[in-house]
PAZAPA-4460 file (N, C-alpha, C; in steps of 0.05 Angstrom, whole numbers, plus 32768, in hexadecimal, padded with zeros to 4 digits):
% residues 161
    n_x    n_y    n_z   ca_x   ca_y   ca_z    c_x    c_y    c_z   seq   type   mol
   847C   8216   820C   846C   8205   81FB   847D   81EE   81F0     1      X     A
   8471   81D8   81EE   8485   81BF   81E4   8484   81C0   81CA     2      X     A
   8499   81AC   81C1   848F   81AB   81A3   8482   81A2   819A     3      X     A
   846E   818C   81A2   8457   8182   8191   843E   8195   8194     4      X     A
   8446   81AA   81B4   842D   81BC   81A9   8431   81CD   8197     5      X     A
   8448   81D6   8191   844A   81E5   817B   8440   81D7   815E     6      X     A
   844E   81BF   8158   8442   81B4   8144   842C   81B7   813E     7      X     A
   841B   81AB   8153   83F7   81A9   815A   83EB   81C8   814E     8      X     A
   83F0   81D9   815A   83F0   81FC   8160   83EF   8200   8134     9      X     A
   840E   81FC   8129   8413   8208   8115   83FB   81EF   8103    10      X     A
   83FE   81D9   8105   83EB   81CF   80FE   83CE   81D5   80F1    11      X     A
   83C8   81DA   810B   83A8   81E2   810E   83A4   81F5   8103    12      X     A
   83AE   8207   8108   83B1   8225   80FC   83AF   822B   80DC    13      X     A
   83C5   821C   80D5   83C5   820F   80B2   83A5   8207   80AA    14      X     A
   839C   81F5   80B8   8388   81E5   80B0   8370   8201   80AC    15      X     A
   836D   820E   80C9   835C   8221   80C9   8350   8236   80BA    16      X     A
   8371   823E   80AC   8374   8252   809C   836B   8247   807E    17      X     A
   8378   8234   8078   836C   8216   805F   8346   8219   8060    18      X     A
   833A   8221   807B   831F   8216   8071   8315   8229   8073    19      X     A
   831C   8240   807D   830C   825A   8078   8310   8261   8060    20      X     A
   8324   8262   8059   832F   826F   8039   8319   825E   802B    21      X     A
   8319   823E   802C   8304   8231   8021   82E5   8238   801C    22      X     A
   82DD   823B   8032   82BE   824A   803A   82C4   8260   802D    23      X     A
   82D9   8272   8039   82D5   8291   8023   82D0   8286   8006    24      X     A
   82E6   8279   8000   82D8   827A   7FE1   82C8   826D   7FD2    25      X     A
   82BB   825A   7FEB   829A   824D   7FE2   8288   826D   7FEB    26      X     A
   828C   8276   7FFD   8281   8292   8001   827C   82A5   7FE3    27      X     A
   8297   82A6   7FDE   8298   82C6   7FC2   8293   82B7   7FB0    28      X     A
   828D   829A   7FAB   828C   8293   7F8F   82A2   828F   7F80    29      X     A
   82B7   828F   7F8B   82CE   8287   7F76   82D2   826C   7F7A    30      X     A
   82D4   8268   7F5D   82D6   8250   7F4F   82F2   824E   7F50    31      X     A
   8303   8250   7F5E   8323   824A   7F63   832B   823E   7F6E    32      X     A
   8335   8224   7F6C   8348   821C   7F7E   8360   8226   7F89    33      X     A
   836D   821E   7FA4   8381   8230   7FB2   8393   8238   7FA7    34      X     A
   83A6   8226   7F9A   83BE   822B   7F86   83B3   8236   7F72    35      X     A
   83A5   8242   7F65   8397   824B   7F4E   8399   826A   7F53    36      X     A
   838A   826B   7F6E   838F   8280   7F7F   83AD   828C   7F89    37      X     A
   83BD   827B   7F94   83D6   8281   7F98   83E9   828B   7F82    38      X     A
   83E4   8284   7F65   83F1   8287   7F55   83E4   82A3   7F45    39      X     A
   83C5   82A3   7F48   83BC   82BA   7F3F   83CA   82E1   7F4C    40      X     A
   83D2   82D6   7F69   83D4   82EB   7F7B   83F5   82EB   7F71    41      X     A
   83FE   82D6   7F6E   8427   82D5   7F64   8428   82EA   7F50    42      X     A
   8415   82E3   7F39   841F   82F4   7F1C   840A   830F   7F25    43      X     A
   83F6   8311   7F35   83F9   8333   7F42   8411   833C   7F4E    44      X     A
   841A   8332   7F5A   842A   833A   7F6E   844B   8341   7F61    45      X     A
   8452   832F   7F4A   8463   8336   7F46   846D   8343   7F2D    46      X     A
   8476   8350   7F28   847D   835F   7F12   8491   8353   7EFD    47      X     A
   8481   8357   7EDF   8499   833F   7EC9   8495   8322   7ED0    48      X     A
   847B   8328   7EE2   8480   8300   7EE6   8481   82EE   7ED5    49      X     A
   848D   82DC   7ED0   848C   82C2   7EBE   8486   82B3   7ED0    50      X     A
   8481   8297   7ECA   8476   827A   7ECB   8496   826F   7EE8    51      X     A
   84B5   8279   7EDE   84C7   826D   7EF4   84C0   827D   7F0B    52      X     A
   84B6   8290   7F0A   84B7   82A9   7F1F   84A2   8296   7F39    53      X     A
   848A   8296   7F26   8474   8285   7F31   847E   8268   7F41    54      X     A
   848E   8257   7F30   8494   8240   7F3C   84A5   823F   7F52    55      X     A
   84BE   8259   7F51   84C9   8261   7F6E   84BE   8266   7F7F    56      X     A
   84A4   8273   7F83   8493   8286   7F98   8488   826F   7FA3    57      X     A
   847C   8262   7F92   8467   8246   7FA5   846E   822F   7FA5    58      X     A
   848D   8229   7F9B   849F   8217   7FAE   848B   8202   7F98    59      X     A
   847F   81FB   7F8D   846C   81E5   7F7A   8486   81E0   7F5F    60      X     A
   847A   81C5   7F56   848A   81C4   7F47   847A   81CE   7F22    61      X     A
   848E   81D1   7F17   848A   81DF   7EF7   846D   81D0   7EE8    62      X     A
   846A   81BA   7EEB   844E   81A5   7EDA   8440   81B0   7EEC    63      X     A
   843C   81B5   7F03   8423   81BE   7F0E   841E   81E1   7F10    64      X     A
   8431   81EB   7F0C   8423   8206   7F0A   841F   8213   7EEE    65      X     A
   842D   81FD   7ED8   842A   8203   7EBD   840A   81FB   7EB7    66      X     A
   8404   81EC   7EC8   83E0   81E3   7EC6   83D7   81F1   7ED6    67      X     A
   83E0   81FA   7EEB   83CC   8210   7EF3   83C5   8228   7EE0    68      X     A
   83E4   8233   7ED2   83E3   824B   7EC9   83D3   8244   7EA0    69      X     A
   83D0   8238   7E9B   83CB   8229   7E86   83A2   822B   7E91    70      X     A
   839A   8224   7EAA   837E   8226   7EAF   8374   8244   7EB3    71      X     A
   8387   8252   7EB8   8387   826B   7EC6   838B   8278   7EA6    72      X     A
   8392   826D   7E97   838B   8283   7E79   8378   8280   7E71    73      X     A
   8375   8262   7E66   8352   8256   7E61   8341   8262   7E70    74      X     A
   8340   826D   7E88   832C   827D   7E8F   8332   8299   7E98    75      X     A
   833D   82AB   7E85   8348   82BE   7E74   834C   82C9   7E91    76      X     A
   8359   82C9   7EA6   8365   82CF   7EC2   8383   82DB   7EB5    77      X     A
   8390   82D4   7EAA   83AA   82E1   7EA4   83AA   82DC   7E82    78      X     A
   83C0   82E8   7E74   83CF   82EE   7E5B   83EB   82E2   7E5E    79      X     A
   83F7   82DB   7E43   8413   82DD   7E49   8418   82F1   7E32    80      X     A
   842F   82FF   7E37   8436   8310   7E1E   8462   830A   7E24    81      X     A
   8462   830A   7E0E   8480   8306   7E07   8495   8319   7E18    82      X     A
   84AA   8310   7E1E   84BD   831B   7E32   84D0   8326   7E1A    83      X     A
   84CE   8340   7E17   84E1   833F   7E09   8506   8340   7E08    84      X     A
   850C   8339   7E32   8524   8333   7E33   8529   830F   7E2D    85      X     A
   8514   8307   7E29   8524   82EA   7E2A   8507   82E0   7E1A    86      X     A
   850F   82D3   7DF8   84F8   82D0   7DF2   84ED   82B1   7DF2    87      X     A
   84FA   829A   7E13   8500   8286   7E18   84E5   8283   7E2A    88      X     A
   84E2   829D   7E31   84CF   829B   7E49   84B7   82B1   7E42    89      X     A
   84A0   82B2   7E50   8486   82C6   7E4E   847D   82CF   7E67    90      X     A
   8479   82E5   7E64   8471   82F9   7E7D   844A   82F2   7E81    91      X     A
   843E   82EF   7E9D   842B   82ED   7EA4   8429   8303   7EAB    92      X     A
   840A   8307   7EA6   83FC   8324   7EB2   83DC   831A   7EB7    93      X     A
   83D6   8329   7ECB   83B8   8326   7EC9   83A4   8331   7EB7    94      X     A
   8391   832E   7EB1   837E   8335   7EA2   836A   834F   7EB9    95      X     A
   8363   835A   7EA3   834B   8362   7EBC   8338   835D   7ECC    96      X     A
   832C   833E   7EBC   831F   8324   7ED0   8325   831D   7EE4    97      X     A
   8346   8317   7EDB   835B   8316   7EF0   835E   8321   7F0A    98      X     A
   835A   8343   7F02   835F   8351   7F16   834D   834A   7F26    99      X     A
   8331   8350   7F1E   831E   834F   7F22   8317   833A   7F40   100      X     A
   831B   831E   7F34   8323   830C   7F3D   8337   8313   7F59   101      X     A
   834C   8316   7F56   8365   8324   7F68   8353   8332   7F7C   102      X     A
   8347   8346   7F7A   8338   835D   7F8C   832B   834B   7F9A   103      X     A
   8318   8336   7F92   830C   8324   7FA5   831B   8311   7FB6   104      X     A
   8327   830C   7FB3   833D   82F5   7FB7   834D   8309   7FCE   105      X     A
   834F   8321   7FC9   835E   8333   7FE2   834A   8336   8000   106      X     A
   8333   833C   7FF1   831B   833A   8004   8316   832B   8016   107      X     A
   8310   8310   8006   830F   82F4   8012   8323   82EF   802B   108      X     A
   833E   82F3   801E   8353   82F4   8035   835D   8305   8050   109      X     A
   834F   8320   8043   8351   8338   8058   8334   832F   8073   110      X     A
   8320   8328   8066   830D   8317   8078   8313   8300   8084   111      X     A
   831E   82F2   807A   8328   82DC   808F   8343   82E0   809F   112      X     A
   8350   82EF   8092   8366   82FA   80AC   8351   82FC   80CA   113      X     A
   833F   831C   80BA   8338   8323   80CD   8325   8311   80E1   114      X     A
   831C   8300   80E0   8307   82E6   80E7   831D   82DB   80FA   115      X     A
   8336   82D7   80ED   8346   82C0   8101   8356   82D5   8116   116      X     A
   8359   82F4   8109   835E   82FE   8126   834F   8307   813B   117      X     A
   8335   8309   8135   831E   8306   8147   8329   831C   8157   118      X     A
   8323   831A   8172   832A   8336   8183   834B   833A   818C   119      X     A
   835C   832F   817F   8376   8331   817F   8383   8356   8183   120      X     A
   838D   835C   8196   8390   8378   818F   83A9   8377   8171   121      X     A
   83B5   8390   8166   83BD   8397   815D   83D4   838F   8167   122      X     A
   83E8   8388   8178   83FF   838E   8189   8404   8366   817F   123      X     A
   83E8   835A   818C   83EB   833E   8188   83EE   8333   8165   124      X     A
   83E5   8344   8162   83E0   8339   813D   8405   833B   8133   125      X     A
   840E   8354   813E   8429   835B   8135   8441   8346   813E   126      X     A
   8430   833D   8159   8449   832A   8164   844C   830D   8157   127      X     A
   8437   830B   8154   842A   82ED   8145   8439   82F5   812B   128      X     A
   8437   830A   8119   843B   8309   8100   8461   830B   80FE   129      X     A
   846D   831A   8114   8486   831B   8115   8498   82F9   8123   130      X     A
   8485   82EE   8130   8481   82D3   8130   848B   82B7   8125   131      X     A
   846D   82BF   810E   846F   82AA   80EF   8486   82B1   80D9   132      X     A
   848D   82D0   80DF   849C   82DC   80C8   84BA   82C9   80D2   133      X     A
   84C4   82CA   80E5   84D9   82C3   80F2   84DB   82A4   80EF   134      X     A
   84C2   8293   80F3   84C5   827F   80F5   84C5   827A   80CF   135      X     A
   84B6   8281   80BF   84B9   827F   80A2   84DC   827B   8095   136      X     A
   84EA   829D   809F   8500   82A0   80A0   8513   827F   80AB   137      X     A
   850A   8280   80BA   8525   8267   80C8   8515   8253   80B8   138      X     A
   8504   8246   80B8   8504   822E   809D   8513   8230   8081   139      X     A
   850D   824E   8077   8518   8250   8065   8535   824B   8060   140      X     A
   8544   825F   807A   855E   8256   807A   856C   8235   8075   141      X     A
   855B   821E   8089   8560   820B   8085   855F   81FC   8072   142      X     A
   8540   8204   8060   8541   81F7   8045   8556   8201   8035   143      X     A
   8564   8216   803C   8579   8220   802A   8591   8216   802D   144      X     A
   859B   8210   804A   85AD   81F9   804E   85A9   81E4   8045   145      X     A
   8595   81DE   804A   8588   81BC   803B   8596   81B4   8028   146      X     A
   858D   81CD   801B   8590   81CC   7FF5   85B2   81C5   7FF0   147      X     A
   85BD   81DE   7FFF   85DC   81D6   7FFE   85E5   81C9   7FFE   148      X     A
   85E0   81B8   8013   85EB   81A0   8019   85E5   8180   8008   149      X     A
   85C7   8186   8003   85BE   8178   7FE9   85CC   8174   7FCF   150      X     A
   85D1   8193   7FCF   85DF   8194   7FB3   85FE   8186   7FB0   151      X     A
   860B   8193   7FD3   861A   8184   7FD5   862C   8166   7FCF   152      X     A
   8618   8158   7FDF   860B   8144   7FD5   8612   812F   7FBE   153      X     A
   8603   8142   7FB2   85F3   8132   7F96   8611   813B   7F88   154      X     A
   8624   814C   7F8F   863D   8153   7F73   8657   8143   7F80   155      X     A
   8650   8138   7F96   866A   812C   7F9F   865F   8109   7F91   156      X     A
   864A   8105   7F93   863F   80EC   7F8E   8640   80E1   7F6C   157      X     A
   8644   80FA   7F5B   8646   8107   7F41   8664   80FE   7F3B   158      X     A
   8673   810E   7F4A   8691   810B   7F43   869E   80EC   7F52   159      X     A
   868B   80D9   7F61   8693   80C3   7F6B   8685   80AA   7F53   160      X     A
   8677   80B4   7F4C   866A   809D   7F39   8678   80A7   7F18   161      X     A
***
């Protein structure tokens, strides 16, 4: 496969997955936008979460997930309650709305998996998923060289100026 069909391929695929999730949640009725969503499933998912935890996981920068998570209280979806190792920062938790919320939002997603694997055996789903995992992995690596080198960079440019 060349590389623009891959591009094309990962592309599309993105987009696909973008408009089902969409329809699903013109489907269940949630009033959520995606990142709203993404960040709802972060502070399930992670334990002791705070607000930096969140901004690591979805790679977004701090003003925008402080307004996400700031909409996501206003509509009583999470709490913060005080950390009592560091009283600089606050621990997110969901609400039981929240959860609530969460359970559908797992639904939504476990259905559209299943929609986009259509008659895919089991064997194909694993290869595909060991795949994307691999290919995730090696971006990551590079953004992590990136960074290095960035940082690099920016302290030689530091100690020249």
């Amino acid at each position: 496969m060349s590389q623009t069909s891959l591009n094309d391929v990962l592309h599309q695929l993105m987009h696909v997955y973008r408009r089902q999730l969409r329809l699903g949640i013109q489907r269940y009725q949630l009033d959520l936008p995606v990142t709203h969503i993404r960040v709802l499933k972060g502070i399930g998912r992670t334990s002791e979460c705070t607000a930096h935890k969140i901004v690591q996981h979805l790679g977004q920068d701090k003003a925008r997930v402080t307004r996400v998570l700031n909409e996501l209280l206003t509509a009583g979806l999470i709490i913060k309650t005080e950390n009592p190792q560091d009283r600089r920062s606050l621990f997110l938790a969901l609400t039981e709305a929240g959860h609530d919320m969460l359970k559908e939002i797992e639904a939504l997603e476990d259905e559209t998996a299943q929609r986009m694997a259509g008659d895919l055996s089991d064997e194909e789903v694993a290869t595909f998923m060991k795949t994307a995992s691999a290919m995730i992995h090696n971006t990551s690596e590079c953004e992590a060289r990136d960074a290095e080198q960035l940082e690099g960079v920016c302290q030689r440019s530091a100690q020249d100026g």
